[in-house]
C-alpha positions as YAML, in Angstrom:
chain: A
units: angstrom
residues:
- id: 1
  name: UNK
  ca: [5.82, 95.38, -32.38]
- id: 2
  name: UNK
  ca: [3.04, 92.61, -32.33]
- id: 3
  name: UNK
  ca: [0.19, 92.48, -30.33]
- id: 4
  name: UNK
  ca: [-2.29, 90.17, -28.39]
- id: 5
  name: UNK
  ca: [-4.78, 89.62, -25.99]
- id: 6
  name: UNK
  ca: [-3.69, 88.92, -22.26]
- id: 7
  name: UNK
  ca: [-5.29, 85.19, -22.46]
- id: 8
  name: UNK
  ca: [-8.72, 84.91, -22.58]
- id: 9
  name: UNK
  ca: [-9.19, 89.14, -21.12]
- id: 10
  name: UNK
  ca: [-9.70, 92.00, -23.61]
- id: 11
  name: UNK
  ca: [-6.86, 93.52, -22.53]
- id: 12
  name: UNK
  ca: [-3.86, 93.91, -25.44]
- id: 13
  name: UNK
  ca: [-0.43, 93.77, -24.49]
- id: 14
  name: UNK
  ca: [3.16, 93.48, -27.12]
- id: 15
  name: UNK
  ca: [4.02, 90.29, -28.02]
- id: 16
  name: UNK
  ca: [7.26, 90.75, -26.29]
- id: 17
  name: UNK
  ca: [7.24, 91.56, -22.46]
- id: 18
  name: UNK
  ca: [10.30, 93.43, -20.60]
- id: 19
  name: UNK
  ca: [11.43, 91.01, -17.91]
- id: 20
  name: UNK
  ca: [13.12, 93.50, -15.19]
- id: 21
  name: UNK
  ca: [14.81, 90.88, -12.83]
- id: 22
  name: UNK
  ca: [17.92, 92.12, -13.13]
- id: 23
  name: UNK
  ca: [16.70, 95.84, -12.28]
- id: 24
  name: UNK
  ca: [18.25, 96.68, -9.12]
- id: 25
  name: UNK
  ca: [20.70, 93.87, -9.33]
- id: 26
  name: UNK
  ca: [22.69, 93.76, -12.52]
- id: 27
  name: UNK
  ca: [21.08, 96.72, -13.61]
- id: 28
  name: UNK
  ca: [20.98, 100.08, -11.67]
- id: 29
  name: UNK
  ca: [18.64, 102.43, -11.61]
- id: 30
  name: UNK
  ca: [19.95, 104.47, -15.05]
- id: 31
  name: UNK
  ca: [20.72, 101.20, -16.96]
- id: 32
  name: UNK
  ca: [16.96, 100.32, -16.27]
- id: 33
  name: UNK
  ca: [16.02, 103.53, -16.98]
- id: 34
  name: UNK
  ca: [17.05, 103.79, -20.35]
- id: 35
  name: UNK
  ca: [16.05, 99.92, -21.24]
- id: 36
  name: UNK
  ca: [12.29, 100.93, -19.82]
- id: 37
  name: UNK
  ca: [12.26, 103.86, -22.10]
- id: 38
  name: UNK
  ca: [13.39, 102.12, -25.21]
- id: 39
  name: UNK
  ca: [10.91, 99.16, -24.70]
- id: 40
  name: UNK
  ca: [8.18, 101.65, -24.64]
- id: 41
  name: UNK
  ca: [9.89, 103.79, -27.63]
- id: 42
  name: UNK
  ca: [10.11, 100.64, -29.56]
- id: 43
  name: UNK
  ca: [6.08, 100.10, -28.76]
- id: 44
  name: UNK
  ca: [6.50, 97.62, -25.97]
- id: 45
  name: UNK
  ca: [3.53, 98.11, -23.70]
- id: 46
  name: UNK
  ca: [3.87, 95.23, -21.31]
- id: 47
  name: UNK
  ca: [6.37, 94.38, -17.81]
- id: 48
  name: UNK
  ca: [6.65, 91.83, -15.96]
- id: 49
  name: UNK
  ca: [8.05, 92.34, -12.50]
- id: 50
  name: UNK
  ca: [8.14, 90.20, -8.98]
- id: 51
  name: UNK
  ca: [8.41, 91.51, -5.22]
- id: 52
  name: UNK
  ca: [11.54, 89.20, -4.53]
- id: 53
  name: UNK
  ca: [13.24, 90.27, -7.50]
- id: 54
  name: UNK
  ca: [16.28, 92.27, -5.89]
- id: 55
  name: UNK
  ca: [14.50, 92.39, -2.48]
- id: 56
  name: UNK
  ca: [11.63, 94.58, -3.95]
- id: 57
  name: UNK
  ca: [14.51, 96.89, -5.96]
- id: 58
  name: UNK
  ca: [13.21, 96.09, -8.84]
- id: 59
  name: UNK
  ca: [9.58, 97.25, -8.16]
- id: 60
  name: UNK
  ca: [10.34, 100.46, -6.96]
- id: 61
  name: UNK
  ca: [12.81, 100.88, -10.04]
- id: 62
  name: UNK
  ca: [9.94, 100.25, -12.09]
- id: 63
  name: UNK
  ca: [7.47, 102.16, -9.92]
- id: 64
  name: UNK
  ca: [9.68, 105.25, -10.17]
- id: 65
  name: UNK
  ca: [9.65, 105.00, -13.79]
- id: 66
  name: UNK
  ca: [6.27, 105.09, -14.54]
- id: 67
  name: UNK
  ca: [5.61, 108.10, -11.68]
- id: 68
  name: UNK
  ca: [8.46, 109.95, -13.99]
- id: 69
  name: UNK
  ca: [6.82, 109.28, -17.37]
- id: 70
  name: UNK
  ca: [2.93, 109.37, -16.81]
- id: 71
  name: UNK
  ca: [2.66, 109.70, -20.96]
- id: 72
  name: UNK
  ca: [5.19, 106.49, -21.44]
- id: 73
  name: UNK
  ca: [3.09, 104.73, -18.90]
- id: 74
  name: UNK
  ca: [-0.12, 105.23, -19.83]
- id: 75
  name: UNK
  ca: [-0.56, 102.24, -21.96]
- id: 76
  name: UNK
  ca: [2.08, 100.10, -19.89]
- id: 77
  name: UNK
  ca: [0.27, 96.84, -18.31]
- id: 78
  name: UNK
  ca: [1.77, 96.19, -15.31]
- id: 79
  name: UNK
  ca: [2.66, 92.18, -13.64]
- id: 80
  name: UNK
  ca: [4.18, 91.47, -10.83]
- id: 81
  name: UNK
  ca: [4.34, 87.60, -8.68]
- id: 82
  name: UNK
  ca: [3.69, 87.16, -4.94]
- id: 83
  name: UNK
  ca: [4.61, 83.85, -3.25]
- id: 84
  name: UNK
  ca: [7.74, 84.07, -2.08]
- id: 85
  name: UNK
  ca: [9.86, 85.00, 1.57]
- id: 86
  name: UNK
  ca: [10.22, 88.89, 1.93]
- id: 87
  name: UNK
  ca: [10.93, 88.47, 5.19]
- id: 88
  name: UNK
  ca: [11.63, 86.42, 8.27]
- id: 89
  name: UNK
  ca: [8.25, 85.28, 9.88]
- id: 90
  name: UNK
  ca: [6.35, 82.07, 9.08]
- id: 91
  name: UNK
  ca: [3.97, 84.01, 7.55]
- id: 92
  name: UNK
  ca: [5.70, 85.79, 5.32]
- id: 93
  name: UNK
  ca: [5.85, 83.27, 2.27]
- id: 94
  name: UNK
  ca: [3.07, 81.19, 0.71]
- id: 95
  name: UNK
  ca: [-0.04, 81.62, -0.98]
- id: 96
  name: UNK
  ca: [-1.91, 82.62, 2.05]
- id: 97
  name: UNK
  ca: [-4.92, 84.93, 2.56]
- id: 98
  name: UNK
  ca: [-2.30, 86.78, 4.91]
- id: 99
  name: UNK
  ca: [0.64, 86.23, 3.58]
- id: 100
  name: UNK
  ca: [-0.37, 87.50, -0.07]
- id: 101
  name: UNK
  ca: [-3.05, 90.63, 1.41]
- id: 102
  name: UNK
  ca: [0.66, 91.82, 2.90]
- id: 103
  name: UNK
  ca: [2.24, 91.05, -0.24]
- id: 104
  name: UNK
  ca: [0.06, 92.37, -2.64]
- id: 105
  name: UNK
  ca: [-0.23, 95.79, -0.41]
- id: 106
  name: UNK
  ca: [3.57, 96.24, -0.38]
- id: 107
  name: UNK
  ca: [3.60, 95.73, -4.11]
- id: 108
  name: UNK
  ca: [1.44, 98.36, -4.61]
- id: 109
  name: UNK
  ca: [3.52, 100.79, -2.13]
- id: 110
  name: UNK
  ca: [6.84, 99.98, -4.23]
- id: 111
  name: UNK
  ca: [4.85, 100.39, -7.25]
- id: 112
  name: UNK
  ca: [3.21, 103.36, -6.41]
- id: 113
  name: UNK
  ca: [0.24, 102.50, -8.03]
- id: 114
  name: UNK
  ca: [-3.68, 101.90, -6.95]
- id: 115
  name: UNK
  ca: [-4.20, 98.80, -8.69]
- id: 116
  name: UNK
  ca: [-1.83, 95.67, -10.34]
- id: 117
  name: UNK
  ca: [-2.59, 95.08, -13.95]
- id: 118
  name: UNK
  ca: [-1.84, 91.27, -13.86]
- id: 119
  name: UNK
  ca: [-1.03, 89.06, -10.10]
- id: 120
  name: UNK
  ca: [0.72, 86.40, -10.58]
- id: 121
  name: UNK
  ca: [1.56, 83.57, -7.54]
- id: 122
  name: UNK
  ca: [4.71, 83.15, -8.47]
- id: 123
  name: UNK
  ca: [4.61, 78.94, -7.38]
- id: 124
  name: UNK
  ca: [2.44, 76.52, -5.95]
- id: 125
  name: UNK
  ca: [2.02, 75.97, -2.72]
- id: 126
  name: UNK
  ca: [1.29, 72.70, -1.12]
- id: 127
  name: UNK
  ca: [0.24, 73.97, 2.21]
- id: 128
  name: UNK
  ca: [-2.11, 76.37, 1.59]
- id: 129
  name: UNK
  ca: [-5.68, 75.10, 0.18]
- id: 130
  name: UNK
  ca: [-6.34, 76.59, -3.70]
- id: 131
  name: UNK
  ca: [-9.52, 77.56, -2.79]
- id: 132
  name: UNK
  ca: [-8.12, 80.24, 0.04]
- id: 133
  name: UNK
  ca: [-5.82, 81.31, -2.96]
- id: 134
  name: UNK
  ca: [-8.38, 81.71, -5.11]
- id: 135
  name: UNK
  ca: [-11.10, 83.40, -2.82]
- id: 136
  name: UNK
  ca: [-8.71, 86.39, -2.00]
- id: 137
  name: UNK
  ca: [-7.43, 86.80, -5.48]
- id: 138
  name: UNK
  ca: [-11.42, 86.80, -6.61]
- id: 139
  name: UNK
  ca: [-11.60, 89.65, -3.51]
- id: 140
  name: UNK
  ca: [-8.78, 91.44, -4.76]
- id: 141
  name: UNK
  ca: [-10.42, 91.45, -8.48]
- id: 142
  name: UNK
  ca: [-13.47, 92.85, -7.32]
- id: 143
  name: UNK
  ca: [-12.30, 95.80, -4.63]
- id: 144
  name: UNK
  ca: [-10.25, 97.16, -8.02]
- id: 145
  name: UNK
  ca: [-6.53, 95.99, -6.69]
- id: 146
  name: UNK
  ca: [-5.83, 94.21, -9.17]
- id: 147
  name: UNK
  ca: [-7.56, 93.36, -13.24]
- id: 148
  name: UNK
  ca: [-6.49, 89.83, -13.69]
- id: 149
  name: UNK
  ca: [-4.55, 87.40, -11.90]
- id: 150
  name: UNK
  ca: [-2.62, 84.08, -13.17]
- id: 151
  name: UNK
  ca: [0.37, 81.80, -12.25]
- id: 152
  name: UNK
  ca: [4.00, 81.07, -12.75]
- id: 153
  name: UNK
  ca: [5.52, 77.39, -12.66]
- id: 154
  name: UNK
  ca: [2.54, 75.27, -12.10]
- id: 155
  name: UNK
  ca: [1.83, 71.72, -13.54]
- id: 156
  name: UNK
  ca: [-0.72, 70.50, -15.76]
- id: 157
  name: UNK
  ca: [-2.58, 69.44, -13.01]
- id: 158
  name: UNK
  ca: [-2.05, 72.50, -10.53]
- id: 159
  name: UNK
  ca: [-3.47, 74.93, -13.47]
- id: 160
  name: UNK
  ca: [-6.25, 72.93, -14.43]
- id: 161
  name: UNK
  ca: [-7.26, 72.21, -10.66]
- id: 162
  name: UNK
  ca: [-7.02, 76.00, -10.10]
- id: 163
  name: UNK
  ca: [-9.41, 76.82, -13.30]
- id: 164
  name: UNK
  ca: [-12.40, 74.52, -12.29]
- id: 165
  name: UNK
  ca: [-12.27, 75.61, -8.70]
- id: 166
  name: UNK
  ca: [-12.59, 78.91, -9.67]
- id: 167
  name: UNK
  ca: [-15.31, 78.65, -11.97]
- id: 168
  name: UNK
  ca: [-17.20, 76.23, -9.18]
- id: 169
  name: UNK
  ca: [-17.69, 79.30, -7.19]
- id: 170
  name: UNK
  ca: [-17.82, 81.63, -9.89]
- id: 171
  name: UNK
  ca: [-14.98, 83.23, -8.97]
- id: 172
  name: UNK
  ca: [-12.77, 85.66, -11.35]
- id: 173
  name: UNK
  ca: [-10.84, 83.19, -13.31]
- id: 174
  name: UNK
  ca: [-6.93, 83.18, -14.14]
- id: 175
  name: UNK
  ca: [-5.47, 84.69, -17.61]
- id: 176
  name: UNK
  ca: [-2.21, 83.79, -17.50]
- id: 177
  name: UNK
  ca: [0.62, 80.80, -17.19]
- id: 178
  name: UNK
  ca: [4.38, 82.16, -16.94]
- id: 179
  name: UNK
  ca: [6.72, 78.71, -17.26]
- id: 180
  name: UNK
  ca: [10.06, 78.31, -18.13]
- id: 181
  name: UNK
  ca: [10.04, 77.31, -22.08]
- id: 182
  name: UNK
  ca: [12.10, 77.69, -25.18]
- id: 183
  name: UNK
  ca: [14.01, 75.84, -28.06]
- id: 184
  name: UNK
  ca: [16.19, 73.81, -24.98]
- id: 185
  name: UNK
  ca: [13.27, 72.95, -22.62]
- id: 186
  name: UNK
  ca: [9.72, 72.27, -24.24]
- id: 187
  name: UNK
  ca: [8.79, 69.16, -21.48]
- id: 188
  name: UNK
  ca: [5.51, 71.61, -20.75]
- id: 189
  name: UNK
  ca: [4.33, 70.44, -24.07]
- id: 190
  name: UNK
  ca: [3.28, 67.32, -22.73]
- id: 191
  name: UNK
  ca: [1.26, 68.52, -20.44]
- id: 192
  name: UNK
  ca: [0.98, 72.15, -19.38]
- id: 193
  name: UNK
  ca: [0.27, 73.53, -22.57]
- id: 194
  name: UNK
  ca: [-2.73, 71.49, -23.70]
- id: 195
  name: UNK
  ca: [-4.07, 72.69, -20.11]
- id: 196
  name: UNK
  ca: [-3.52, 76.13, -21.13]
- id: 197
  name: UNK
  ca: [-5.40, 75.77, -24.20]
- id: 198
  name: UNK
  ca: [-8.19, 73.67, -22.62]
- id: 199
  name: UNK
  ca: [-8.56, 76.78, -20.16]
- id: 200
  name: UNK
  ca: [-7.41, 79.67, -22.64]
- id: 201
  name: UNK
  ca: [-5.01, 81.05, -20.71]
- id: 202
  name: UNK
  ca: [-1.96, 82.57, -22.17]
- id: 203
  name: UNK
  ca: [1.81, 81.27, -22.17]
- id: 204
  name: UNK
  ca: [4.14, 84.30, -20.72]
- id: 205
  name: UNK
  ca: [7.47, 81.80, -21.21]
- id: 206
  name: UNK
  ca: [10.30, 83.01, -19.31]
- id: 207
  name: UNK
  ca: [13.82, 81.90, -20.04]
- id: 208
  name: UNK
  ca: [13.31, 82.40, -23.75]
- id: 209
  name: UNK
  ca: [16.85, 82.43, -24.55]
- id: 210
  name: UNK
  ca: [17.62, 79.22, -22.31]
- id: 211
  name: UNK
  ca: [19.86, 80.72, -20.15]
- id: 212
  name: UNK
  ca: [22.05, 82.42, -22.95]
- id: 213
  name: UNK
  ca: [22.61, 79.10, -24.51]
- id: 214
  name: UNK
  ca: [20.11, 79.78, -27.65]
- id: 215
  name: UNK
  ca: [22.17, 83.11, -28.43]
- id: 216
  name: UNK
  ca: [25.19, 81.19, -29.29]
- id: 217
  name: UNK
  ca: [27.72, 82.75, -26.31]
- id: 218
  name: UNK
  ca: [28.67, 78.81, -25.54]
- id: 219
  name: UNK
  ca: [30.82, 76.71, -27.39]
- id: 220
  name: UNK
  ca: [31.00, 73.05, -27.15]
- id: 221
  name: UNK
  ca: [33.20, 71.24, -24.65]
- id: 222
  name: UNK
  ca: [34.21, 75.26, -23.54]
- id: 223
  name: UNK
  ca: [33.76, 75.96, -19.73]
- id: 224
  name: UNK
  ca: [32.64, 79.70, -19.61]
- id: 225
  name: UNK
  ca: [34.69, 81.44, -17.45]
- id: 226
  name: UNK
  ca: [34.16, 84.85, -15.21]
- id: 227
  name: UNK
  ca: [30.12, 85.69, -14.21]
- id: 228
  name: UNK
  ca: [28.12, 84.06, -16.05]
- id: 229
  name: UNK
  ca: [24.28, 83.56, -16.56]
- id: 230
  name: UNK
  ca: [24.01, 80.03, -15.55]
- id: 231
  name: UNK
  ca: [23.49, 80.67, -11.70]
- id: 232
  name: UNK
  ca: [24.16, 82.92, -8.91]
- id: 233
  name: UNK
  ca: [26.06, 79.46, -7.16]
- id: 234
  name: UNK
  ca: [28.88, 79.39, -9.72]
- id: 235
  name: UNK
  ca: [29.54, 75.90, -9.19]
- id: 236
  name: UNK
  ca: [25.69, 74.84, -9.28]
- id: 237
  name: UNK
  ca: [25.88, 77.01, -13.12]
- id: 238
  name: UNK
  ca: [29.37, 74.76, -14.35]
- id: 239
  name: UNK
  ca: [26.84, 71.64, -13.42]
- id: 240
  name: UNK
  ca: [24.18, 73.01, -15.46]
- id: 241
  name: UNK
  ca: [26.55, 73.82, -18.20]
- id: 242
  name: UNK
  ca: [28.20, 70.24, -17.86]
- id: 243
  name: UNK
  ca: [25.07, 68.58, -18.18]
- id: 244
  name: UNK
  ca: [23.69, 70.65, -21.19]
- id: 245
  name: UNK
  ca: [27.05, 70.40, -22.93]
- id: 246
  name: UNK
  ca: [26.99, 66.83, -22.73]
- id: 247
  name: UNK
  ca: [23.44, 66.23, -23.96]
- id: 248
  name: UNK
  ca: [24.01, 65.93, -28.21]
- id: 249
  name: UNK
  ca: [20.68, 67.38, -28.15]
- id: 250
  name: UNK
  ca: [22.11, 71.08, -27.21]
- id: 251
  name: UNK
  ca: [24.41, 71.45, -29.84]
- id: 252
  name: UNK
  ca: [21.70, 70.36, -32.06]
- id: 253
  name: UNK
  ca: [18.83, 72.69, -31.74]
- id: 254
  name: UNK
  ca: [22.45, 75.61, -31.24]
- id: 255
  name: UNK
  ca: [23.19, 74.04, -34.71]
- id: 256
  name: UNK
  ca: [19.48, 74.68, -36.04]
- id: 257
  name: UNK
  ca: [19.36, 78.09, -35.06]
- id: 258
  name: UNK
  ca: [22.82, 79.26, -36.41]
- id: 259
  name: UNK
  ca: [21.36, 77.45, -39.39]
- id: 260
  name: UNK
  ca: [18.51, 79.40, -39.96]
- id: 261
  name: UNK
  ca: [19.78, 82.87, -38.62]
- id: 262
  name: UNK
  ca: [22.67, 82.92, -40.77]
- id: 263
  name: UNK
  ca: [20.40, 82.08, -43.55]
- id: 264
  name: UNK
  ca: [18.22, 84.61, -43.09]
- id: 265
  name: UNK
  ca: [20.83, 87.25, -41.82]
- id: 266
  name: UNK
  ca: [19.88, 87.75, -38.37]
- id: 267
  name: UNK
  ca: [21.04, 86.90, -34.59]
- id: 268
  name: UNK
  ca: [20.32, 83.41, -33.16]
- id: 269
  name: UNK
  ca: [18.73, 84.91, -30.16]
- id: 270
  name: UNK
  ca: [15.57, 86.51, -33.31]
- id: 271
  name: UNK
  ca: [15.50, 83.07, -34.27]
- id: 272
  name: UNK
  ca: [14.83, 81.26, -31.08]
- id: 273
  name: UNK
  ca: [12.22, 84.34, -29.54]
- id: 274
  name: UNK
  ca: [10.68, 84.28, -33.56]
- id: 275
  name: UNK
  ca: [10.01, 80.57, -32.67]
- id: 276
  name: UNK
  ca: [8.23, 80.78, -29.23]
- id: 277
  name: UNK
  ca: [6.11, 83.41, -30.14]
- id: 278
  name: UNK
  ca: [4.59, 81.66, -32.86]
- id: 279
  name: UNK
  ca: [3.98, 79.04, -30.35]
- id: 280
  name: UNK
  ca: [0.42, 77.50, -29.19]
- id: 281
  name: UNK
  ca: [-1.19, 79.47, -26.53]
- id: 282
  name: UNK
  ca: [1.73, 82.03, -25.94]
- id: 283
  name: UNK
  ca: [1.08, 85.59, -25.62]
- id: 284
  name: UNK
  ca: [4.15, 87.36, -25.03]
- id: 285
  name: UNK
  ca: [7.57, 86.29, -24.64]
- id: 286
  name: UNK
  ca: [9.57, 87.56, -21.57]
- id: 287
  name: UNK
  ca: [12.74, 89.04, -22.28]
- id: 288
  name: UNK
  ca: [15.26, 90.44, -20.45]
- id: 289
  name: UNK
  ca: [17.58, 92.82, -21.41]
- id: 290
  name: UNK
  ca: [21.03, 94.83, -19.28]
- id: 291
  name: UNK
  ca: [21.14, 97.11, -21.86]
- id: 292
  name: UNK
  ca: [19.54, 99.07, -24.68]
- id: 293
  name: UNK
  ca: [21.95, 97.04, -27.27]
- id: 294
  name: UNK
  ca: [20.72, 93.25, -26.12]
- id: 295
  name: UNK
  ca: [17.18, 94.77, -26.07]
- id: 296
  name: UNK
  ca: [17.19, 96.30, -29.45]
- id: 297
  name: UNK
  ca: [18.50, 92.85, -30.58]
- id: 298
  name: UNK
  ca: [15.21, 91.02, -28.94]
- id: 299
  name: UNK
  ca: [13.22, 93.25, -29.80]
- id: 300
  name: UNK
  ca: [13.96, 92.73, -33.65]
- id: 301
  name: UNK
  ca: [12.56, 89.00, -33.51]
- id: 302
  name: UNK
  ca: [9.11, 90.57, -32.88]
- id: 303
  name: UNK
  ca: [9.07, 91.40, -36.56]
- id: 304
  name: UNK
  ca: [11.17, 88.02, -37.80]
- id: 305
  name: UNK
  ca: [8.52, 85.90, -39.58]
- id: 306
  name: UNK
  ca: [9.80, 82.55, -40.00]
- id: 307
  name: UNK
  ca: [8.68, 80.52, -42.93]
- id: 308
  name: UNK
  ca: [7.28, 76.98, -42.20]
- id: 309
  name: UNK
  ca: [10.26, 75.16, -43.41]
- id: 310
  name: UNK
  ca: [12.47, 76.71, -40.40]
- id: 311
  name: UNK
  ca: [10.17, 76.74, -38.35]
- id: 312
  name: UNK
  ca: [9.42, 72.85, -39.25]
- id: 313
  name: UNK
  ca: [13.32, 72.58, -39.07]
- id: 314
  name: UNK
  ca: [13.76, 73.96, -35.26]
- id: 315
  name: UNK
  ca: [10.43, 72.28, -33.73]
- id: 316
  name: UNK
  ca: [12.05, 68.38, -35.41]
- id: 317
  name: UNK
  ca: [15.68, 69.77, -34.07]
- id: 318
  name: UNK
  ca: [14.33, 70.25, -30.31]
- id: 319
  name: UNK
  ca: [11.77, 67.80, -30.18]
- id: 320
  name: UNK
  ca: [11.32, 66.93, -26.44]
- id: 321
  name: UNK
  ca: [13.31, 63.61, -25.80]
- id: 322
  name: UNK
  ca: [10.65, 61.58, -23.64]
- id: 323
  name: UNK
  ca: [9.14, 59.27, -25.73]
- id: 324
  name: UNK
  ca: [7.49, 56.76, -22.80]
- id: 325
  name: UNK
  ca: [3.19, 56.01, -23.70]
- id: 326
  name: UNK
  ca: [1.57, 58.41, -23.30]
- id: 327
  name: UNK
  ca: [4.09, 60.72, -24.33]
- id: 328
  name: UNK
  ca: [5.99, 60.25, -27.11]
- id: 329
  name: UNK
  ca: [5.04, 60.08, -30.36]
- id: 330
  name: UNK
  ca: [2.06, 57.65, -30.05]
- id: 331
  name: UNK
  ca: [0.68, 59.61, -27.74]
- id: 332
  name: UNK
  ca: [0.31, 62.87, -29.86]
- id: 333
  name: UNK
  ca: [-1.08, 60.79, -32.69]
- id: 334
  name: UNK
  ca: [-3.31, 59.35, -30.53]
- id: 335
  name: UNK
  ca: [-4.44, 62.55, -29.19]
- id: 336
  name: UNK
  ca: [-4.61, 64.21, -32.79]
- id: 337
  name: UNK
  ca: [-8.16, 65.27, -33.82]
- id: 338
  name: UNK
  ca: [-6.86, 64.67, -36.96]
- id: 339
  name: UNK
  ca: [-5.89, 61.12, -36.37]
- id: 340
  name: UNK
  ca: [-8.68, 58.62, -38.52]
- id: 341
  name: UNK
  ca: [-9.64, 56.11, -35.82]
- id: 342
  name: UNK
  ca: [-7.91, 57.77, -33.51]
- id: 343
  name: UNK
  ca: [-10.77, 57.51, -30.56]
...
């Protein structure tokens, strides 16, 4: 296992972090159980978490857990979101100063814990001002609840907004950016990324695997059949798998990364986590895993060190398809510090 700095913090967490959505849900309590212990066994030191992920389930799995192994869990950093409805009342979603004191308290209850390593609002909100976001999250640094706080699915403009109020007031300022991101959907590169950097916040992508799609469990023109991991709506998952199948882009990027994992003798799924980790800006890469056997298998990429050629060879084979000024590639040339004349 790898390791880096949370963003811009001193704190050090693996490269790869243990998604536990499915804790509670897919998982039970023993499945997560063992995959906890073998992340940590495996030197995994970082888990990322959410209070609407299985109705709080999963935070008390993980909660649990760490009261059961106090050794295991001594170096575990600890994230978990706030933003969402966990109940019925009009004040119990958004990014509130009431909605997310409640929030953040009953995270700590299911998580048995005094303070949050990492608070993450898990979306923007539109109704609630940034600076009443950022105010309580600054409180909440401060009285020791949580260490750091960042954000999951915001634009370019949302994150950097968010960073220059923050440091108007002199507030604590965010670590962290969790977006969706892999091999399949890189359109954050336009814009959310070079925020990150500007700001030197970290990338947590989530999705790594795009769905399943990068591990090569699809085949072209194939309709999955039975559960799959496409959707909870079955029929909103077949129109996400009709679309993808029918974009010649999918199969191929798929087509790139059999290439280069059969070359080097390893899974497709190494291959596509190897490439997002060596990524601009990203930390750790979120993975999630029903059982120790698909964990193990992540957790190889974290020592898979592609060579520039594949690497070259998947970035040209997924390159984002919106090439409109100022996207595109006149725009990154024009944008290149190493561009002569390029002011």
């Amino acid at each position: 296992m790898q390791y880096r700095t949370l963003g811009h913090s001193g704190t050090v967490v693996s490269t790869q972090c243990l998604g536990t959505m499915t804790f509670g849900a897919e998982s039970d309590e023993t499945a997560s159980g063992e995959v906890l212990t073998a992340f940590v066994e495996r030197g995994g030191t970082f888990v990322d978490t959410a209070d609407v992920y299985s109705g709080g389930a999963s935070e008390e799995i993980l909660g649990r857990w760490i009261a059961s192994h106090p050794t295991d869990a001594r170096q575990l950093v600890v994230a978990t979101k706030g933003r969402f409805p966990m109940g019925d009342g009009p004040n119990d979603v958004g990014l509130s100063r009431r909605h997310l004191r409640d929030a953040l308290h009953a995270s700590l209850r299911r998580l048995d814990v005094e303070h949050i390593d990492l608070y993450q609002m898990h979306a923007w909100d539109a109704l609630t001002p940034v600076e009443e976001t950022l105010a309580f999250l600054d409180e909440a640094v401060v009285a020791g609840k949580i260490s750091y706080y960042g954000f999951s699915n915001y634009l370019g403009w949302q994150l950097t907004k968010a960073v220059h109020v923050a440091r108007s007031h002199h507030w604590s300022p965010p670590v962290t950016l969790q977006p969706q991101y892999n091999l399949l959907v890189r359109d954050i590169e336009h814009e959310v990324v070079p925020a990150a950097l500007d700001a030197g916040l970290g990338l947590l992508p989530w999705s790594p695997l795009a769905g399943g799609w990068l591990s090569g469990k699809y085949e072209r023109d194939v309709p999955p059949t039975g559960a799959t991991r496409l959707g909870e709506n079955p029929a909103r998952g077949m129109e996400a798998w009709d679309a993808r199948n029918a974009d010649a882009r999918t199969w191929r990027v798929i087509d790139a990364v059999r290439d280069v994992a059969e070359s080097r003798g390893v899974t497709m799924s190494q291959v596509a986590l190897a490439w997002l980790a060596s990524r601009p800006a990203v930390t750790s890469v979120i993975i999630g895993a029903r059982t120790r056997d698909q964990l193990t298998d992540n957790l190889a990429a974290a020592d898979l060190r592609l060579t520039e050629d594949e690497l070259g060879r998947l970035t040209d084979a997924s390159a984002p398809s919106v090439d409109d000024y100022p996207y595109g590639a006149a725009g990154v040339a024009q944008r290149s510090r190493t561009i002569a004349g390029g002011r």
